[in-house]
C-alpha positions as CSV (number, residue, x, y, z in Angstrom):
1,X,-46.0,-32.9,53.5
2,X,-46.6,-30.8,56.4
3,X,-48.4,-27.3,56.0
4,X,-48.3,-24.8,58.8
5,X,-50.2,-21.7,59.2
6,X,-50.6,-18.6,61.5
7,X,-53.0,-16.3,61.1
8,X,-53.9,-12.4,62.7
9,X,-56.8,-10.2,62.7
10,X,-57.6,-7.1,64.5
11,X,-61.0,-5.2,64.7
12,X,-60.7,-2.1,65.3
13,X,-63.9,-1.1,65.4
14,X,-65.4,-3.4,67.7
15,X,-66.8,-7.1,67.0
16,X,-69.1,-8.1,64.4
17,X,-72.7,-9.3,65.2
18,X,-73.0,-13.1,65.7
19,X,-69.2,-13.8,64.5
20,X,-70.2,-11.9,61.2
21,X,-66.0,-11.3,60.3
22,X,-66.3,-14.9,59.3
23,X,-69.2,-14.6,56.4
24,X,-69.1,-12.5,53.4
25,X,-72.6,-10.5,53.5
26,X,-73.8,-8.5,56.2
27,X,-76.7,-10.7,57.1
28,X,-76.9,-8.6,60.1
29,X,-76.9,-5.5,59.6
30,X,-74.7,-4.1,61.5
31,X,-76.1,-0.6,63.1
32,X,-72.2,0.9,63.0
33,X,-69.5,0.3,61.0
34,X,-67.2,-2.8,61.6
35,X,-63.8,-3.4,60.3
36,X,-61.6,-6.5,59.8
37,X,-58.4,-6.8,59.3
38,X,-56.0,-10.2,58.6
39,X,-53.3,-11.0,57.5
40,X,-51.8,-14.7,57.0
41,X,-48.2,-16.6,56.8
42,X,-48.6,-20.2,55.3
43,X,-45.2,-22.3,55.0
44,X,-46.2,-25.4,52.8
45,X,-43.3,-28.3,53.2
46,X,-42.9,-30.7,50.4
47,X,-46.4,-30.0,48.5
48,X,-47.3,-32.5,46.4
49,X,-50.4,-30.3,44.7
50,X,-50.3,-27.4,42.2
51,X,-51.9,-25.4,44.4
52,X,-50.5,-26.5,47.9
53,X,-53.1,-28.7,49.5
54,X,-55.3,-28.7,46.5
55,X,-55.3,-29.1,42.8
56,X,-54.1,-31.5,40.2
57,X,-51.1,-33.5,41.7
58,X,-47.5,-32.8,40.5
59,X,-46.3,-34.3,37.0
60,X,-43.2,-37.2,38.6
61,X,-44.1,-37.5,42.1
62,X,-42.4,-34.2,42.3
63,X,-42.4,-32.0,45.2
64,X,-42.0,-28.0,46.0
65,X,-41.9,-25.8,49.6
66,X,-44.3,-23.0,48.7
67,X,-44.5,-19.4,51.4
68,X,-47.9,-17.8,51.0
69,X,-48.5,-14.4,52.7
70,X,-52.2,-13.5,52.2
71,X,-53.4,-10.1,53.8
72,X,-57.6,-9.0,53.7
73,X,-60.1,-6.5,54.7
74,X,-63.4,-6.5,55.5
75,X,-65.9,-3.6,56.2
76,X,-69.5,-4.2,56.8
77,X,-72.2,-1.6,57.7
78,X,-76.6,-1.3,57.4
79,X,-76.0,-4.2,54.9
80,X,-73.5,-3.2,52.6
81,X,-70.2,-5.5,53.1
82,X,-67.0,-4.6,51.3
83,X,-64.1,-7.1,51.3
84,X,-60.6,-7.3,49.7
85,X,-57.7,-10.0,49.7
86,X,-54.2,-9.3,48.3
87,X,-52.4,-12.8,48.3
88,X,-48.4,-13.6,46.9
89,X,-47.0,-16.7,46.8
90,X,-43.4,-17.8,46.4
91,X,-42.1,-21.4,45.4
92,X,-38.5,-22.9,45.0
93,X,-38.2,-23.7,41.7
94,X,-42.2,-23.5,40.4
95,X,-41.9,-25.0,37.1
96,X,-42.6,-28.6,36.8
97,X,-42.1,-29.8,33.2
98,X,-43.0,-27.8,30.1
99,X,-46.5,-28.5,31.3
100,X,-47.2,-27.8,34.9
101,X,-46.0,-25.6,37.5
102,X,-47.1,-24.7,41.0
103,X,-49.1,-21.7,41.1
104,X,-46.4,-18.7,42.3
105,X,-47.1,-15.6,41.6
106,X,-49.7,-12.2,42.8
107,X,-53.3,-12.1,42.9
108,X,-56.0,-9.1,44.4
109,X,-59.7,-9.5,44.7
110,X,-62.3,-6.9,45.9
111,X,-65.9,-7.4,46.5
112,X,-69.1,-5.1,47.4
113,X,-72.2,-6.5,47.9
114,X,-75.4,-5.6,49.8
115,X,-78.4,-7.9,51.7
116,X,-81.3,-6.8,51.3
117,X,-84.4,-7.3,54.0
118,X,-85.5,-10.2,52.1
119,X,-82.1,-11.9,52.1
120,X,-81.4,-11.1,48.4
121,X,-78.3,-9.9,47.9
122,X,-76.5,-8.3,44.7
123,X,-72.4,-7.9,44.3
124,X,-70.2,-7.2,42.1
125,X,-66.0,-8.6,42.3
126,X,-62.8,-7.8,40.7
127,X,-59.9,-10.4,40.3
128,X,-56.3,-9.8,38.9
129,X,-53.8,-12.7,38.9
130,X,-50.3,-12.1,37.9
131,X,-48.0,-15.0,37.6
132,X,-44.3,-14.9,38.2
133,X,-42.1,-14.8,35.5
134,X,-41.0,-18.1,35.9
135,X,-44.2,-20.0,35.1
136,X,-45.7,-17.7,32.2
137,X,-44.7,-20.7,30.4
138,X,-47.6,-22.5,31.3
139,X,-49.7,-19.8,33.2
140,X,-51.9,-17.1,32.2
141,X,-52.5,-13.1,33.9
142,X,-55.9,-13.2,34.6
143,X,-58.2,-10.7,35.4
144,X,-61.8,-11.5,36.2
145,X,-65.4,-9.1,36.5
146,X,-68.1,-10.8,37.6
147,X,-71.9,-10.2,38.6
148,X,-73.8,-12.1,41.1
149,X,-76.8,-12.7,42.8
150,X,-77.2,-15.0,46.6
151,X,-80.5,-15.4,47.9
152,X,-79.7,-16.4,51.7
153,X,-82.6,-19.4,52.5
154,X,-81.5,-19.6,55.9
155,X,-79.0,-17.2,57.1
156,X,-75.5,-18.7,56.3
157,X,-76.5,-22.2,56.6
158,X,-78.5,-22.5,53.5
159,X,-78.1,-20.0,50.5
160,X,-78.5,-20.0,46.5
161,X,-76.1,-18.3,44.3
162,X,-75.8,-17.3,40.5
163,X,-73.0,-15.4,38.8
164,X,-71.6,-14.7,36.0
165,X,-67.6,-13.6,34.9
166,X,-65.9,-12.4,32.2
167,X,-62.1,-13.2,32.3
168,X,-59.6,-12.0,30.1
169,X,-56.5,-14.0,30.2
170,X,-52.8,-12.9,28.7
171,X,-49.5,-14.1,28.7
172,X,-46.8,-11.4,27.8
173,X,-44.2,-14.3,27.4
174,X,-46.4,-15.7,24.7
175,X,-48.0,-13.3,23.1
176,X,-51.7,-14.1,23.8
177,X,-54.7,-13.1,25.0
178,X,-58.0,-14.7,25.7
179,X,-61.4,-13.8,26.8
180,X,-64.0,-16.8,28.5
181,X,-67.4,-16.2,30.1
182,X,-68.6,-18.4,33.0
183,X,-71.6,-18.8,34.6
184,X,-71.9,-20.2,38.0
185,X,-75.2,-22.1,40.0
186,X,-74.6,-23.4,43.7
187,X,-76.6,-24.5,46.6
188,X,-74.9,-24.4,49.5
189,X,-75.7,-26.5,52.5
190,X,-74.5,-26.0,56.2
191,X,-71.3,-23.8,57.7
């Protein structure tokens, strides 16, 4: 399975501070808004995963071509960083088995958070996952709020977070609907 990617970004207001497009918080603090915008074309040949290159492996040695577009945004300024993804992905045929199908389908995320001068840094984040049509049969709408907190120990390098997310999950083909809570701990080492 061969995966191949291009991707494109543009600033149009000027570069970030130390590479800072590439992180999510504004670590530092930019002294004038900074904008940056991507967008992404992935063509995944004979996936052998659920998700692509990742996630469970498919049910019969089965394989599927999946075309991700993927477009995103990011704004930081004195701290405060905003950042949004919209992502759709199309598969030939998606469903597996009645159990399993590649993931095909919509998804939009937006974030704000803001660092603080003692690397503490608060944000909130808003999920929605529609599936296509086609694998409702064993997928789930999702849409997700969570809360979090990331104490930066050393810049990028080293940092702590906590969150927590309430995700409702419904499937108009079935007739359900589901709520979970999850709560989140990581230490992350090295970037």
């Amino acid at each position: 399975a061969l995966s191949y990617t291009t991707r494109v970004e543009w600033l149009p207001l000027g570069n970030f501070k130390e590479n800072g497009d590439y992180v999510e918080g504004d670590l530092m603090y930019e002294e004038a808004p900074k904008l940056s915008i991507g967008a992404v074309y992935n063509y995944n040949k004979n996936a052998s995963r659920v998700g692509g290159q990742q996630g469970k492996f498919l049910n019969n040695n089965e394989t599927r071509d999946l075309t991700t577009y993927l477009a995103d945004m990011l704004l930081k300024y004195r701290g405060w960083a905003w950042t949004s993804e919209f992502a759709y992905r199309e598969a030939n045929n998606p469903v597996i088995d009645n159990t399993q199908a590649v993931y095909a389908g919509r998804g939009f995320t937006t974030q704000l958070s803001h660092v603080f001068s003692n690397y503490w840094a608060p944000g909130i984040r808003w999920t929605r996952i529609w599936a296509q049509n086609e694998i409702l049969s064993v997928e789930n709408n999702r849409t997700q709020y969570t809360l979090g907190i990331t104490r930066y120990v050393q810049k990028h390098k080293i940092k702590l977070q906590a969150d927590a997310t309430y995700e409702r999950m419904e499937n108009p083909l079935l007739v359900i609907q589901r709520d979970n809570f999850m709560y989140r701990l990581q230490l992350e080492l090295g970037i």
